[in-house]
C-alpha positions as a Markdown table, in Angstrom:
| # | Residue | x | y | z |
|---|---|---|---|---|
| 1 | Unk | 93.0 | 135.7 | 103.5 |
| 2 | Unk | 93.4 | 138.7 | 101.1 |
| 3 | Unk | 94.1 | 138.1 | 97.9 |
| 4 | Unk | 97.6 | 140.5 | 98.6 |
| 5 | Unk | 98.4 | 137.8 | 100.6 |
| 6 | Unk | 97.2 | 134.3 | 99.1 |
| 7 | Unk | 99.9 | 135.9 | 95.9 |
| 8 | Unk | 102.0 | 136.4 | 98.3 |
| 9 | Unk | 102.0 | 132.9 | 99.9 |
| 10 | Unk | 102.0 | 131.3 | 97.3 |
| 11 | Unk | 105.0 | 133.4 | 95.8 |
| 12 | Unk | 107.2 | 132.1 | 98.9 |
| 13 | Unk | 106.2 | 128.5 | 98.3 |
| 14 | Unk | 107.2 | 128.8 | 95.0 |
| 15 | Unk | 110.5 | 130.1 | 96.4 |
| 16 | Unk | 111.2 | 128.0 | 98.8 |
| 17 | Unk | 110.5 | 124.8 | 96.3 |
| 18 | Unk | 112.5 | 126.4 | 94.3 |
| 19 | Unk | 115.2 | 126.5 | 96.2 |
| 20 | Unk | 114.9 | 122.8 | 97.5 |
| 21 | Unk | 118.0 | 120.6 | 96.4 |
| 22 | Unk | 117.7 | 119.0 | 93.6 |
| 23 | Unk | 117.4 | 114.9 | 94.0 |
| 24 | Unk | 120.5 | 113.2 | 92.8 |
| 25 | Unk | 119.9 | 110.0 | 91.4 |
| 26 | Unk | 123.1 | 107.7 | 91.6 |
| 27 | Unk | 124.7 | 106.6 | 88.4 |
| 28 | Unk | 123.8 | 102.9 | 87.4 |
| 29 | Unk | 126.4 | 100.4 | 88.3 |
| 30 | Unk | 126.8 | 98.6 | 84.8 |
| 31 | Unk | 128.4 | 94.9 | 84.8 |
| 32 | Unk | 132.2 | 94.8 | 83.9 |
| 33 | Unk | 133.2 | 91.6 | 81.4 |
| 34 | Unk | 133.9 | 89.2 | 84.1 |
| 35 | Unk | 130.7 | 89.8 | 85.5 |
| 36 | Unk | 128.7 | 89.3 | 82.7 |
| 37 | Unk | 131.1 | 86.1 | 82.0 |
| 38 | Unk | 130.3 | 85.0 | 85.4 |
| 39 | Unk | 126.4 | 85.6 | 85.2 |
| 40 | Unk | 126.3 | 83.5 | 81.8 |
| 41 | Unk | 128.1 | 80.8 | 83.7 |
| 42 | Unk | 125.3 | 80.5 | 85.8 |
| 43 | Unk | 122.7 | 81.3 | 83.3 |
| 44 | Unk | 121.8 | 84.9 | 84.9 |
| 45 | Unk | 120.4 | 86.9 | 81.3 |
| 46 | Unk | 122.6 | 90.5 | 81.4 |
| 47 | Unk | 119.9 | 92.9 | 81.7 |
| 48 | Unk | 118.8 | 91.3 | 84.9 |
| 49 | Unk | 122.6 | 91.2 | 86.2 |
| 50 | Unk | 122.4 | 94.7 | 85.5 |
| 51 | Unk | 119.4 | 95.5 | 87.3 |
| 52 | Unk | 120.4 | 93.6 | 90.8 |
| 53 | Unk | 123.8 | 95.2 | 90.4 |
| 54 | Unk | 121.7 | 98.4 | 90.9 |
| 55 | Unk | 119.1 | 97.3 | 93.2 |
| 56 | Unk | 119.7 | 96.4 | 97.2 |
| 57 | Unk | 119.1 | 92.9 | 98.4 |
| 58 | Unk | 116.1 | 93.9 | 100.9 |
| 59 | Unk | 114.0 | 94.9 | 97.7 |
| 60 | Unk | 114.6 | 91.6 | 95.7 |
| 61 | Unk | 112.1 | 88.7 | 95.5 |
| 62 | Unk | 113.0 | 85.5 | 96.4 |
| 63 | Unk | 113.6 | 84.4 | 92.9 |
| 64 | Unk | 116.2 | 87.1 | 92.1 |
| 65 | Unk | 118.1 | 86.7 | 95.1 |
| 66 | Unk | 118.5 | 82.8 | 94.3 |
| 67 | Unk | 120.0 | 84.0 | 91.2 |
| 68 | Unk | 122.1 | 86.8 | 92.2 |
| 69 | Unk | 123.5 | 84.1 | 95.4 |
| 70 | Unk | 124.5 | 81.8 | 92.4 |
| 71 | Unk | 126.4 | 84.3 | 90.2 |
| 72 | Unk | 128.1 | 86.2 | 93.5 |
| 73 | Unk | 130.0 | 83.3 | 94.1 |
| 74 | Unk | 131.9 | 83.5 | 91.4 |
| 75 | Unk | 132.2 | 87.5 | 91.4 |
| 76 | Unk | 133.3 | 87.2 | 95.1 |
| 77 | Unk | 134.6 | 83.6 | 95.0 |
| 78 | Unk | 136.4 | 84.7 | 99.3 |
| 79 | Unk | 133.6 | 83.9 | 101.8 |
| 80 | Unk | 135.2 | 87.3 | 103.5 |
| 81 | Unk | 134.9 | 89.5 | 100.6 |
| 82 | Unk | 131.4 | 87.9 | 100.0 |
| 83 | Unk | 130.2 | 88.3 | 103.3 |
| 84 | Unk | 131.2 | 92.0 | 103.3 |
| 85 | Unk | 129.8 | 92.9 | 99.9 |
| 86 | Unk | 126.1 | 91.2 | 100.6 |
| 87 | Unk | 126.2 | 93.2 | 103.9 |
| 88 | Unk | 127.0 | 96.1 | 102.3 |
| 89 | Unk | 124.0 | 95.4 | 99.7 |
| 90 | Unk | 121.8 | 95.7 | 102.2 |
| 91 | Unk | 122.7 | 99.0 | 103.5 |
| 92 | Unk | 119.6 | 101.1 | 104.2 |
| 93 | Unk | 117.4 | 98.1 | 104.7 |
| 94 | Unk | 114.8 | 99.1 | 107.1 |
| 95 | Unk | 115.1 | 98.1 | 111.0 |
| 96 | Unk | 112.3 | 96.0 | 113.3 |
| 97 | Unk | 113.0 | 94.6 | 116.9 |
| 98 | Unk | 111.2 | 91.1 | 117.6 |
| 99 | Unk | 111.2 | 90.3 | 113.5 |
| 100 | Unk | 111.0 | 86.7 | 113.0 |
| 101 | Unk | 109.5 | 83.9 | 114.1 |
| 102 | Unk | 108.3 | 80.1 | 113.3 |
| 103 | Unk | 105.1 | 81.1 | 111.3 |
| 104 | Unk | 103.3 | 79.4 | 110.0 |
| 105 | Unk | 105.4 | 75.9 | 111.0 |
| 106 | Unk | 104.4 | 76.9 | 114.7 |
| 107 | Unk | 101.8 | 79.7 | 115.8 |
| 108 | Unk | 103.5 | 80.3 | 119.4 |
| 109 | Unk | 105.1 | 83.2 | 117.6 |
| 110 | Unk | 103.5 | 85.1 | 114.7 |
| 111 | Unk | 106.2 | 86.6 | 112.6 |
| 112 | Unk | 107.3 | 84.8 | 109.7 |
| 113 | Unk | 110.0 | 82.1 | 109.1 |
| 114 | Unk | 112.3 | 85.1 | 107.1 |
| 115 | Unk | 111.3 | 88.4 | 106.1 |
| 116 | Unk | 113.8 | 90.1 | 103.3 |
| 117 | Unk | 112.6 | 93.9 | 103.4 |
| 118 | Unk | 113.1 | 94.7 | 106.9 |
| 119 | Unk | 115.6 | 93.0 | 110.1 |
| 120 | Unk | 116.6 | 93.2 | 113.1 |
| 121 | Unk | 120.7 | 92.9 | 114.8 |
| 122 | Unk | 120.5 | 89.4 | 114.6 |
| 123 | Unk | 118.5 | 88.8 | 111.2 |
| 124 | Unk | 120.6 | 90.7 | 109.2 |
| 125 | Unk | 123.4 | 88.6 | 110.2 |
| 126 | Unk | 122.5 | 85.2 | 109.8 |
| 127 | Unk | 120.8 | 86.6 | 106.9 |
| 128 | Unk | 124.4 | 87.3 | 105.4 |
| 129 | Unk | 126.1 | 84.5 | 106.5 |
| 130 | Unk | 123.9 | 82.1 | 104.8 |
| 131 | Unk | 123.4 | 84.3 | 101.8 |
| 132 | Unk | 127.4 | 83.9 | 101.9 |
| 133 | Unk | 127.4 | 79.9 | 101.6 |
| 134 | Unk | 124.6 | 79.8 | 99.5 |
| 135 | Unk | 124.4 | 79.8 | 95.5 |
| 136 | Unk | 120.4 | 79.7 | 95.5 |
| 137 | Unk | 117.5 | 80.7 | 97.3 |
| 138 | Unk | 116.1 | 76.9 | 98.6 |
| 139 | Unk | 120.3 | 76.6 | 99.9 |
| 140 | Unk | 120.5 | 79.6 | 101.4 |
| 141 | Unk | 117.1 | 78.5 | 103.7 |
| 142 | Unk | 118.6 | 75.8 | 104.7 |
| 143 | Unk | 121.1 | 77.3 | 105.8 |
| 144 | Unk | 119.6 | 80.0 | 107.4 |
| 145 | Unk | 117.5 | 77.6 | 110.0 |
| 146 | Unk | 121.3 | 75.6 | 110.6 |
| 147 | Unk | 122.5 | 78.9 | 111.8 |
| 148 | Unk | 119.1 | 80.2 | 113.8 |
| 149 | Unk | 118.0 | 76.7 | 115.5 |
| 150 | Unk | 120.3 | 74.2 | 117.5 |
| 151 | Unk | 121.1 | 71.3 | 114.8 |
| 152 | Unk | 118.4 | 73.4 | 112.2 |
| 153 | Unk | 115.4 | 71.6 | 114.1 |
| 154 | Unk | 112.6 | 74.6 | 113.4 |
| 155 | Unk | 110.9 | 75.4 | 116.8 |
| 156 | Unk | 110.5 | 78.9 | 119.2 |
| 157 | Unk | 112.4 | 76.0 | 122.1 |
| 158 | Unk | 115.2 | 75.6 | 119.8 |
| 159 | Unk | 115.6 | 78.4 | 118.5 |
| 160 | Unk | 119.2 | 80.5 | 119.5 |
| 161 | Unk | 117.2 | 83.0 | 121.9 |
| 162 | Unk | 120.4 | 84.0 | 124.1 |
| 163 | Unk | 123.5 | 85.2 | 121.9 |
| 164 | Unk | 126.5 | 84.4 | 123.8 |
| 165 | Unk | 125.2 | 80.7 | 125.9 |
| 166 | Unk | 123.0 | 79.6 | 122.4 |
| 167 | Unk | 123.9 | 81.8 | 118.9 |
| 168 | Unk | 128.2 | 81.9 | 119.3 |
| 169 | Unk | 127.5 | 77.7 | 120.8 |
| 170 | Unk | 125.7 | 76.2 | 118.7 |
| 171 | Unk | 127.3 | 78.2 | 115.7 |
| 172 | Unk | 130.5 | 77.1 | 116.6 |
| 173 | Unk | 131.2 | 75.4 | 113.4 |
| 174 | Unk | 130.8 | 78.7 | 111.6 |
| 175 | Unk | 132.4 | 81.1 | 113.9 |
| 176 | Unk | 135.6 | 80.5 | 116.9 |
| 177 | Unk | 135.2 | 82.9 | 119.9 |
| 178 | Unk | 138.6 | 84.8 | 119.4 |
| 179 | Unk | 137.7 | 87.5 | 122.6 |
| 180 | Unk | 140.6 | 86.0 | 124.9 |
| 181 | Unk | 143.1 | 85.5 | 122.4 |
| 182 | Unk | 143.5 | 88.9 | 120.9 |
| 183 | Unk | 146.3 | 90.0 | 123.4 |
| 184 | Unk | 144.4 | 93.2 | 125.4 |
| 185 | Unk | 142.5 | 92.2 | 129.1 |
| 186 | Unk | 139.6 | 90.9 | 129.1 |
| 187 | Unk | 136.8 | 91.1 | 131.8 |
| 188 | Unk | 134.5 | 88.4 | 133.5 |
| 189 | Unk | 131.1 | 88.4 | 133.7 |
| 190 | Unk | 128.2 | 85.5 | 134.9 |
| 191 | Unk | 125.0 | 85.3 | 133.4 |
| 192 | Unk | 121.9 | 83.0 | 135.0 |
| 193 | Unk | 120.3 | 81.3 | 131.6 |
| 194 | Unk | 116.6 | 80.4 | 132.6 |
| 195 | Unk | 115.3 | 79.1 | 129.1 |
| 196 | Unk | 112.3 | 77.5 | 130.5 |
| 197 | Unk | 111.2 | 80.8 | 132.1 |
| 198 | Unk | 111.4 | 82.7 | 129.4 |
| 199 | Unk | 109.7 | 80.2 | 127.1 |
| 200 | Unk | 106.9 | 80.3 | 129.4 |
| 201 | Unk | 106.6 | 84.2 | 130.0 |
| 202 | Unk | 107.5 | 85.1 | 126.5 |
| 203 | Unk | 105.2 | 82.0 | 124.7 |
| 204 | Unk | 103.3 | 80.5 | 127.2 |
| 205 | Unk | 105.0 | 76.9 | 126.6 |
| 206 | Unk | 106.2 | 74.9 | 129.0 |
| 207 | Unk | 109.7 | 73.2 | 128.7 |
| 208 | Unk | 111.7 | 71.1 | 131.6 |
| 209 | Unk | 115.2 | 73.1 | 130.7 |
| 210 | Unk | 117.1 | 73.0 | 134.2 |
| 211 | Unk | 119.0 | 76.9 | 134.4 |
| 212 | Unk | 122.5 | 76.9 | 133.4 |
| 213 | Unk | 125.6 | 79.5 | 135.1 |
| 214 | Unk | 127.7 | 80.9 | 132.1 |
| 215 | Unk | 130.4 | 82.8 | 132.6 |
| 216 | Unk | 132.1 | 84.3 | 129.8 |
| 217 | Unk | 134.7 | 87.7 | 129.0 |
| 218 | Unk | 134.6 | 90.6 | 126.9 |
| 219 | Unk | 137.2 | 93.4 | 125.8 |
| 220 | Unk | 136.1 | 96.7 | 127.6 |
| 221 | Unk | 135.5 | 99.1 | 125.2 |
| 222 | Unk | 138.3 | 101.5 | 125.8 |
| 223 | Unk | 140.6 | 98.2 | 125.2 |
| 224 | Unk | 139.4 | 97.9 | 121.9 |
| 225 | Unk | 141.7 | 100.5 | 119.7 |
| 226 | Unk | 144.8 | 98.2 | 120.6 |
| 227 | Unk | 143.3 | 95.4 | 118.9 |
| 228 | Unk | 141.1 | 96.3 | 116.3 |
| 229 | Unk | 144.0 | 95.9 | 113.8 |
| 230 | Unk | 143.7 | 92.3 | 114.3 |
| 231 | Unk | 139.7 | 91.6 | 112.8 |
| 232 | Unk | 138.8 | 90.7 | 109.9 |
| 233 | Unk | 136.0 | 90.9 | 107.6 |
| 234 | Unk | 133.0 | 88.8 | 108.3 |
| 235 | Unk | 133.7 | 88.3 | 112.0 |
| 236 | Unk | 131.3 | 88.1 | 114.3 |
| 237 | Unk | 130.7 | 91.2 | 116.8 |
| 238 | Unk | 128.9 | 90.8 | 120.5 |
| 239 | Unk | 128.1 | 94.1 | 121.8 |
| 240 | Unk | 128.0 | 93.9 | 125.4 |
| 241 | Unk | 125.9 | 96.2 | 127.8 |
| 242 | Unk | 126.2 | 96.5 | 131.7 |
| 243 | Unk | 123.5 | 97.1 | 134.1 |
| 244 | Unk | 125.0 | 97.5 | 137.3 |
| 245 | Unk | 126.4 | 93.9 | 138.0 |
| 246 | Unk | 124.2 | 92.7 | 134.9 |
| 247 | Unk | 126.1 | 92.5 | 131.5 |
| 248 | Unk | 124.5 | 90.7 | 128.4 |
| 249 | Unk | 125.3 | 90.7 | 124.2 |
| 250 | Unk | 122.3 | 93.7 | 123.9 |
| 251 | Unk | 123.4 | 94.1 | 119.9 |
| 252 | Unk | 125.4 | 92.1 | 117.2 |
| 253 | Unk | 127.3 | 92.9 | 113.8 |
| 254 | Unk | 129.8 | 92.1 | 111.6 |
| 255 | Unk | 133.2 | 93.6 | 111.2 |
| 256 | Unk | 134.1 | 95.2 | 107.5 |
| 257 | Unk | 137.4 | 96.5 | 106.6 |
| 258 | Unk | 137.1 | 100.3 | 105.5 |
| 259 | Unk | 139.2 | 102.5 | 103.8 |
| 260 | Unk | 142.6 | 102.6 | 104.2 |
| 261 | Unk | 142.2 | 99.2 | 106.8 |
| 262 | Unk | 140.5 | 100.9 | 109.2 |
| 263 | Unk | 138.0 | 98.4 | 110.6 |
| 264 | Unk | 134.4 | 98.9 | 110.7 |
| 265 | Unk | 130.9 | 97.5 | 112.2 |
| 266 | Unk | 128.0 | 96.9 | 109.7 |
| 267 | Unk | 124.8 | 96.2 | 111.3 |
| 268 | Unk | 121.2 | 96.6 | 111.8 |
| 269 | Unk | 119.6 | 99.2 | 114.5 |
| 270 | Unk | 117.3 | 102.2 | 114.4 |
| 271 | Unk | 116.5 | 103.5 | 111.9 |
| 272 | Unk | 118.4 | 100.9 | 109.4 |
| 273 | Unk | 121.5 | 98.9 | 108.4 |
| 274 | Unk | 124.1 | 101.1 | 108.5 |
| 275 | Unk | 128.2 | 101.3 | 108.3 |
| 276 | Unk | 130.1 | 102.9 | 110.3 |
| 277 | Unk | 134.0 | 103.0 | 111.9 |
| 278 | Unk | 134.3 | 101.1 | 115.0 |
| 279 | Unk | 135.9 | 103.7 | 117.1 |
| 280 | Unk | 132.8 | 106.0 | 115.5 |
| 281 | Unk | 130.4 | 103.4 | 117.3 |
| 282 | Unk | 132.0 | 103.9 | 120.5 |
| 283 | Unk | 132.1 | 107.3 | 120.7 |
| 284 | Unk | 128.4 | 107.4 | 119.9 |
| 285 | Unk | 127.2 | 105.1 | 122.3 |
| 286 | Unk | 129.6 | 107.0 | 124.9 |
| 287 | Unk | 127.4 | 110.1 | 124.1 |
| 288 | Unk | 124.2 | 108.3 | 124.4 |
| 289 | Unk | 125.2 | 106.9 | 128.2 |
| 290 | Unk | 126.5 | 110.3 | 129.0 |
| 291 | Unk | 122.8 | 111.8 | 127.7 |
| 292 | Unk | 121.2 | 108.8 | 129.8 |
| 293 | Unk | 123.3 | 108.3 | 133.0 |
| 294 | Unk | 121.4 | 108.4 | 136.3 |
| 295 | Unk | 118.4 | 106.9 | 134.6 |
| 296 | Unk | 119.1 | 103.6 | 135.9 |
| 297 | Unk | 120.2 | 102.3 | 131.6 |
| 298 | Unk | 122.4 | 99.8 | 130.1 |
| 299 | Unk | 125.4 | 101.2 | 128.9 |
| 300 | Unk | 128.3 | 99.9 | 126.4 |
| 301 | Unk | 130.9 | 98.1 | 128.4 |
| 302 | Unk | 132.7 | 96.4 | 125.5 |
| 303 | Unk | 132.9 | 93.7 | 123.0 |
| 304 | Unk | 133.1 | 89.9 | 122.6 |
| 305 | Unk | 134.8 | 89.0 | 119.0 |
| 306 | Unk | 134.1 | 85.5 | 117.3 |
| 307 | Unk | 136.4 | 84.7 | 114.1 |
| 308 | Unk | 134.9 | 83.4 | 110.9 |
| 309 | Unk | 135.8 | 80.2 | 110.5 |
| 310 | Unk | 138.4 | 79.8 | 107.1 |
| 311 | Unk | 136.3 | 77.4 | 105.6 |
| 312 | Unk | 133.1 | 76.5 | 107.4 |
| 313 | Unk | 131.3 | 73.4 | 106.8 |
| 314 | Unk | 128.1 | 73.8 | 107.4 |
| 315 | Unk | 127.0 | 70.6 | 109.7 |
| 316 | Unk | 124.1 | 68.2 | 108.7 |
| 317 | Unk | 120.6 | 68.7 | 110.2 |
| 318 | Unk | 119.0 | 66.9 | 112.9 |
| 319 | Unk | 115.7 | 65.3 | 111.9 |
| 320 | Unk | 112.9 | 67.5 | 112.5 |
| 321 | Unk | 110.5 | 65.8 | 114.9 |
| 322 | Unk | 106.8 | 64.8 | 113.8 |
| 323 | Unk | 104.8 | 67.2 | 116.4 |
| 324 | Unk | 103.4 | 66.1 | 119.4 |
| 325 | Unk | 99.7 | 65.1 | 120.1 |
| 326 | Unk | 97.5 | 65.6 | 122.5 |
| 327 | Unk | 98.3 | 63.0 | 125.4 |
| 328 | Unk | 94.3 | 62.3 | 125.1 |
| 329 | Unk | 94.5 | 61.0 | 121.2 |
| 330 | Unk | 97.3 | 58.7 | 122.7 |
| 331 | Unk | 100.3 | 57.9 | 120.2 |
């Protein structure tokens, strides 16, 4: 290169970096009155309250978010309003399919037992829930395997692996399916639940679980305008995909109230958790199958809804078994 043109080069990159936008950094959020009231209440120091205000729950240690779950129920003393503003705290929080496992109570799967920097559609919403009836980080675990394993017994078997026959079941005492009730049509659909297959294909474990026919409904997705009025924040969202004859839960969320009551979906997917209108959702998903049909894909058929319960009461825990021994040790 001449050196005519190395000045010029490097007269166009200082050009174009001139030119680049400026990074804006977002003003702090600083504490009001009643929120530094609350955080002494709970013995949260002010300069800390400050700094969680300011920083999003996917880059807090566990330590901090025990103490900011303490003082956010009394900033946000309605599980709804809670429940919204935690999800909305984690906006941005980086997506992963397959995140969590039993590790290291079980080695079947390798993932970890929680994970707070990244999630997947179903993480990030047990994740919220519990963070919701929690005031500290040891409550909000507990709560967290009482949503994610039937009666909170820790194990890949019992784990809620299928959304609509194990997660809206066996969570009934947090969440009431509301999809018939709602007032538009609803459609059927069957699903064959083969637990011990996929245990064995997806671990390698063997279980004797006998399959089980569900049926269930869903609103189709062009039914969903007429009723969308009628959700509420923290509600629990099913997004249902069709195959053919085949139809499943493929994704989850939560349902936020926007501006001017227009009602929302907050969730996790590629590339992160993100906000955005329900009717927005929709028509980007009806792009995507338009982009995709003829290549034999799922598709967005509708939506199951399950209703936040008004006052949930978390249920005791079932004991968690001693582990099994080799039958050759005996006992």
């Amino acid at each position: 290169m001449t050196k005519t043109l190395a000045a010029l080069a490097v007269t166009l990159l200082l050009a174009a970096c001139a030119h680049q936008p400026a990074t804006v950094t977002p003003p702090r959020t600083e504490p009001t009155a009643a929120q530094l009231d609350a955080a002494r209440r709970v013995g949260l120091a002010a300069p800390e309250l400050s700094d969680l205000l300011n920083k999003p729950l996917y880059r807090m240690q566990p330590a901090e978010v025990g103490r900011f779950l303490a003082w956010q129920q009394l900033d946000q003393p309605l599980l709804r309003q809670r429940i919204a503003a935690l999800a909305r705290k984690n906006i941005g929080q980086p997506y992963e399919l397959f995140l969590l496992g039993e590790f290291p109570y079980e080695t079947y799967d390798s993932q970890p037992l929680f994970d707070l920097t990244k999630s997947d559609c179903v993480v990030f919403a047990e994740h919220t829930y519990a963070m919701a009836l929690s005031a500290s980080w040891e409550e909000f675990f507990w709560v967290l395997q009482r949503i994610r394993y039937r009666d909170g017994v820790i194990g890949v078997a019992t784990r809620n692996h299928y959304t609509e026959a194990d997660w809206n079941i066996a969570n009934r005492w947090l969440v009431t399916d509301v999809t018939r009730t709602l007032g538009a049509p609803t459609q059927p659909y069957h699903q064959r639940i083969d637990r011990q297959n996929f245990l064995r294909k997806q671990f390698k474990i063997e279980r004797d679980i006998a399959v089980q026919p569900f049926d269930d409904v869903y609103i189709a997705k062009q039914d969903v305008a007429a009723i969308e009025a009628q959700l509420q924040d923290g509600d629990f969202v099913n997004v249902i995909s069709a195959r053919g004859s085949d139809a499943w839960a493929s994704h989850v969320g939560l349902i936020v109230t926007g501006a001017y009551g227009s009602r929302h979906i907050l969730h996790s997917a590629e590339p992160q958790v993100r906000e955005e209108t329900l009717q927005g959702f929709i028509a980007r998903l009806g792009e995507r199958d338009a982009r995709q049909a003829g290549q034999n894909k799922a598709a967005l058929a509708g939506f199951k809804f399950l209703r936040l319960n008004d006052a949930p009461q978390v249920p005791p825990m079932a004991p968690q078994p001693r582990p099994a021994r080799p039958a050759a040790l005996g006992g």
